[in-house]
C-alpha positions in Angstrom: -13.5 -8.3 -9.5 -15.0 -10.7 -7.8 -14.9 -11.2 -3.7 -11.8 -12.8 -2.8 -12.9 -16.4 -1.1 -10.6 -17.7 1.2 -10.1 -21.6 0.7 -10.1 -24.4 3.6 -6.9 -24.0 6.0 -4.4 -26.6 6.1 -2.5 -27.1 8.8 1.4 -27.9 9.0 2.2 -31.0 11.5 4.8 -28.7 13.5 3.5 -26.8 16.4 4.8 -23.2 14.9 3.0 -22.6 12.3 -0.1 -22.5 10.6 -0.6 -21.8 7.2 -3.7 -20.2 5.2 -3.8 -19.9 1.7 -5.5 -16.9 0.2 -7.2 -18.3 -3.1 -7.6 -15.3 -5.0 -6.6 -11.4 -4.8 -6.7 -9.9 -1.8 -8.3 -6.3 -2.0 -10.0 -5.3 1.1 -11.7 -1.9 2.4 -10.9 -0.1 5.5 -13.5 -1.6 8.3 -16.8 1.3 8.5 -17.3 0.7 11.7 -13.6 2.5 12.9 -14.2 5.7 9.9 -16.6 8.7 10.0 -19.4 7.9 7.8 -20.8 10.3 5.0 -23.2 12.6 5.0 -26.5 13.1 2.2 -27.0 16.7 1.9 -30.9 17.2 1.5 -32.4 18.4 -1.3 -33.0 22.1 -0.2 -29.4 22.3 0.7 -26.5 24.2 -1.5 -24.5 22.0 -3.1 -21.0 21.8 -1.5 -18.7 24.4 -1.8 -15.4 23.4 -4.1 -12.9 21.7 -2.3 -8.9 22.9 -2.4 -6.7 20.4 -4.6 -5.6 17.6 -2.4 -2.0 17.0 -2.1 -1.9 14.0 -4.1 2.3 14.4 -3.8 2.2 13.6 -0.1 0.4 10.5 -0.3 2.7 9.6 -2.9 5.7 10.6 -0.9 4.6 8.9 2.5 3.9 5.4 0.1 7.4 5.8 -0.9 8.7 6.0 2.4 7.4 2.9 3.0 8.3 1.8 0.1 12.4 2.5 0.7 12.5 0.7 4.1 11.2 -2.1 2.5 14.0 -2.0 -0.1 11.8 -1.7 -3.0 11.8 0.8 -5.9 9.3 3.7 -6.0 5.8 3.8 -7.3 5.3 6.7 -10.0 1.5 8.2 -10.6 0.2 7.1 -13.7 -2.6 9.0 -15.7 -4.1 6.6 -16.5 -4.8 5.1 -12.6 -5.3 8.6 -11.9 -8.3 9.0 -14.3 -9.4 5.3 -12.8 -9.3 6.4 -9.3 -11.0 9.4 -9.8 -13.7 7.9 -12.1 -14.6 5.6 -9.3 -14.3 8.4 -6.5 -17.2 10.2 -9.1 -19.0 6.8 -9.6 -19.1 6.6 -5.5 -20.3 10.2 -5.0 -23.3 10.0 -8.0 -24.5 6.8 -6.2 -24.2 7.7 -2.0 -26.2 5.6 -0.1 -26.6 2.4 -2.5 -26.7 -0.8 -0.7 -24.4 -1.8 -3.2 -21.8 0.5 -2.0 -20.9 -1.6 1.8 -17.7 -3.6 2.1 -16.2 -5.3 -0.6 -19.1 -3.7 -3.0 -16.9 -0.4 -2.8 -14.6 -2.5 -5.7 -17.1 -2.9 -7.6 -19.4 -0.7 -9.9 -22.9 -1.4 -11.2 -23.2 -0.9 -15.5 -26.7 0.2 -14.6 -25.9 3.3 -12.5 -24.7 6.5 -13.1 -20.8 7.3 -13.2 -20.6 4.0 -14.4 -16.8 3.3 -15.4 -16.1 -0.6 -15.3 -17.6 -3.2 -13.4 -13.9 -3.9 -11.6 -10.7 -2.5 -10.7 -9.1 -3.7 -13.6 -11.8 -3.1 -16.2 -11.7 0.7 -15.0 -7.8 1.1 -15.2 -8.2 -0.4 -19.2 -11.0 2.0 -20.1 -9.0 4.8 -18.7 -5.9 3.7 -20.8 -3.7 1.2 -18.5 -2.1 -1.2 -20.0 1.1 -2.2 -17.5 0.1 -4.5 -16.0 -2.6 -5.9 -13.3 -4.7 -3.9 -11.0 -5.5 -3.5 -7.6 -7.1 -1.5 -5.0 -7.8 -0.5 -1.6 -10.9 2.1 -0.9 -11.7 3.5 2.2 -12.6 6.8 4.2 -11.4 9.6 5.9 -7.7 11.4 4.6 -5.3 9.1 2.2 -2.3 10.2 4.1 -4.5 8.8 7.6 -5.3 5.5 5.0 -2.1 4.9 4.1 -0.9 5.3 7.6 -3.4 2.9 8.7 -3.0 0.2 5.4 0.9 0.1 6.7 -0.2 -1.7 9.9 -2.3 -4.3 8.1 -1.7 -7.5 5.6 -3.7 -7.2 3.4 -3.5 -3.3 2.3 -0.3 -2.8 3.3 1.0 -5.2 0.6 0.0 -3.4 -2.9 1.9 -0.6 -1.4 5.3 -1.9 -0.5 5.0 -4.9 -3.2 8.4 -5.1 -5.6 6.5 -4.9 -9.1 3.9 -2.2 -7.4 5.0 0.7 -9.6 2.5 2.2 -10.9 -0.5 4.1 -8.7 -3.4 6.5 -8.8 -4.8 8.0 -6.0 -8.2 10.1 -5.9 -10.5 11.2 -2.9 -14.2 12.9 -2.7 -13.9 16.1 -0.7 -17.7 15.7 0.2 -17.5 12.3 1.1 -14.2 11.1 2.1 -14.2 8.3 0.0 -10.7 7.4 -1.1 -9.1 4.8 -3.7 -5.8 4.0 -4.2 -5.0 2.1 -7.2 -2.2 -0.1 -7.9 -0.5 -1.2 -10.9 1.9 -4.3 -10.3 4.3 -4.8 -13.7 6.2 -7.7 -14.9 9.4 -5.4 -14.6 12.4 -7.5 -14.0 13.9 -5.0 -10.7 17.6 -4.6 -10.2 16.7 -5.2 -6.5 17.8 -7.9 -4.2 14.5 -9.6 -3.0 12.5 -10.5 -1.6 11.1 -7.0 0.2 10.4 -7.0 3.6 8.3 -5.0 6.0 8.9 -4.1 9.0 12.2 -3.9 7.3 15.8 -4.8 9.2 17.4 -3.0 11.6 13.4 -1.3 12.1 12.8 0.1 15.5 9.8 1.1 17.6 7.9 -1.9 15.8 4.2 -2.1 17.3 3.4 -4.9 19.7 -0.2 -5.4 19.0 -2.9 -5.9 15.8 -5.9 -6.1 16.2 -6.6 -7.7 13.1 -9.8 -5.7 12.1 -9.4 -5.7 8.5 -11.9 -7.6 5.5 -11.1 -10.2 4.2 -9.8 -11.4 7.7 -6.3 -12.6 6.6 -5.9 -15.0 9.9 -9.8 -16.2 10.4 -10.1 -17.9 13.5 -7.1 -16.7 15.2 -8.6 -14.5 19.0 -7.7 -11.5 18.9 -5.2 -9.1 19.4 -2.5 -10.5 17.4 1.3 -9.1 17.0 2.1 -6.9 14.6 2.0 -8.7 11.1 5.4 -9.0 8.4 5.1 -9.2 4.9 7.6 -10.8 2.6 7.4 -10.1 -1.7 9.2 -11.7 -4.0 8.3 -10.1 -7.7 5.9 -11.0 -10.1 7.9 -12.5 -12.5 9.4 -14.9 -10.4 8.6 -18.4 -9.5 8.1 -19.0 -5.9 7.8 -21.9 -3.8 7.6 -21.2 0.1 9.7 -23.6 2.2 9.6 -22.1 5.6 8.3 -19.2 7.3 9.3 -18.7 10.6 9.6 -15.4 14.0 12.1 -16.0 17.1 12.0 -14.3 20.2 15.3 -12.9 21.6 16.1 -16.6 23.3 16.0 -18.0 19.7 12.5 -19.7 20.6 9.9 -19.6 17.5 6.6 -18.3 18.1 3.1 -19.4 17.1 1.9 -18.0 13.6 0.1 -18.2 10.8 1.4 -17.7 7.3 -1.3 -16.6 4.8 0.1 -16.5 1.6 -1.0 -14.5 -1.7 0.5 -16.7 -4.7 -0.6 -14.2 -7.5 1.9 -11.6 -5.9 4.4 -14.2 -4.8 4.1 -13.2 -1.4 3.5 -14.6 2.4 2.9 -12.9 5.8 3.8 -14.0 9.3 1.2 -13.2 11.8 2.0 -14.0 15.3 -0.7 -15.5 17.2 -0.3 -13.4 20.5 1.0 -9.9 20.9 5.2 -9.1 20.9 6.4 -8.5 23.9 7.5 -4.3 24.4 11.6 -3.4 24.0 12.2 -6.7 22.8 14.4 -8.4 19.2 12.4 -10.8 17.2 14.0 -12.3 14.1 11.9 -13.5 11.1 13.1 -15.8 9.0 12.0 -17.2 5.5 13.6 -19.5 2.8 11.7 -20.2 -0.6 12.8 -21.8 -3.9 12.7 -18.9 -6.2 13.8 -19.6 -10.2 14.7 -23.1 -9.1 17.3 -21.2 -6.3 16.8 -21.8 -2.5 16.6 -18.0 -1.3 16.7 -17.4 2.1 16.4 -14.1 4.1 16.7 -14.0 8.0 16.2 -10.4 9.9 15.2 -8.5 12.7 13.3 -5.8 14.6 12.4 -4.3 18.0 9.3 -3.5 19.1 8.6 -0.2 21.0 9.4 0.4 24.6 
């Protein structure tokens, strides 16, 4: 698919907040810079010795731990993201060193090189047989439970994998290279749930203070860094959403600077504090939208750790 583009900010008149909206899907890679790079074995060398099974369960399980604090049902593997991930895990190793393959190029897939399976995300899911709904993906390097570990404290990764309608996964990595894709499918499943999903979810202790906000595309351009630890809120797919308010409170009630970029296509917002949280401390988060034609409003709150 193509590069997400960000469109031009606007800018609320209250002092709070500031709101960015996110144009197309965001799908974003883990930044190179922070993840052991890969290695070409020369020509005279043995190929690499077979790798043991990875334990695809764990990565599933960790995803739905996540997934329960953020009240959300579980994702399920599906074959047919399975066969998608791992097609594009193949297509990656046949083609090491492209200049293709560097940042957002790790979606995408040239029809002219070997492995091909599908220029995007979405056309590899519907050649490998998935038909439940749309695609995306996060790629990146080094071990999927470490990447999912790391996607969790983020915006833009961390949504596919707590999202409501986000049911439906495959997950593949090369053992020679490190190179990892999560796929996700996000169905139009009507979820017996009460929404929207929140993470960190209520009640949450030991919240981190501090973001540094290294992730591509940058989901709060401009903003110096560090940030605070970013929220996400996720209504489903199937329903209608029209943010109102988004809003974070310090323990004396006193809102904080943020910005709020928003991803219509999944019905979801985050809240980014501008500075970092301060350590021990109760924040509450607040949000109201107009979901169905319904005002819905959700009001929370976390500490952050010691």
């Amino acid at each position: 698919m193509p590069t997400p583009t960000v469109c031009p900010a606007t800018r609320s008149t209250g002092r709070h907040r500031v709101t960015v909206l996110l144009a197309s899907v965001l799908v974003a890679v883990l930044p190179l810079a922070t993840l052991p790079g890969a290695t070409v074995a020369q020509d005279d060398e043995p190929p690499p010795e077979a790798a043991p099974a990875l334990n695809y369960s764990a990565v599933l399980e960790r995803i739905n731990q996540f997934r329960a604090s953020a009240g959300v049902p579980p994702m399920a593997a599906h074959p047919a993201l399975m066969e998608a991930a791992a097609g594009h895990v193949r297509y990656y190793e046949a083609n090491l060193g492209a200049d293709s393959l560097v940042g957002m190029g790790l979606h995408e897939q040239d029809p002219e090189a070997p492995g091909f399976t599908g220029v995007s995300m979405g056309d590899r899911a519907r050649a490998a047989g998935y038909s439940g709904g749309t695609v995306t993906e996060n790629a990146g390097f080094g071990s999927l439970e470490a990447a999912v570990n790391w996607y969790i404290d983020t915006v833009n990764h961390r949504l596919p994998l707590i999202h409501p309608s986000a049911l439906d996964v495959g997950v593949a990595q090369s053992a020679a290279t490190g190179f990892g894709v999560v796929d996700v499918g996000l169905r139009g499943d009507v979820l017996d749930v009460d929404l929207p999903g929140v993470y960190p979810p209520d009640g949450a202790t030991g919240v981190p203070t501090v973001w540094d906000g290294a992730e591509t595309p940058d989901p709060a351009p401009g903003a110096p860094r560090p940030l605070g630890y970013p929220i996400t809120v996720a209504f489903a797919r199937y329903q209608q959403v029209e943010w109102v308010a988004t809003e974070l409170r310090d323990a004396a009630g006193v809102p904080l600077d943020v910005t709020s970029p928003r991803t219509d296509w999944m019905r979801a917002t985050a809240i980014i504090p501008l500075q970092p949280l301060v350590p021990g401390a109760t924040y509450t988060a607040r949000v109201e939208a107009i979901v169905d034609g319904t005002t819905v409003t959700k009001e929370w709150s976390f500490t952050t750790q010691p």
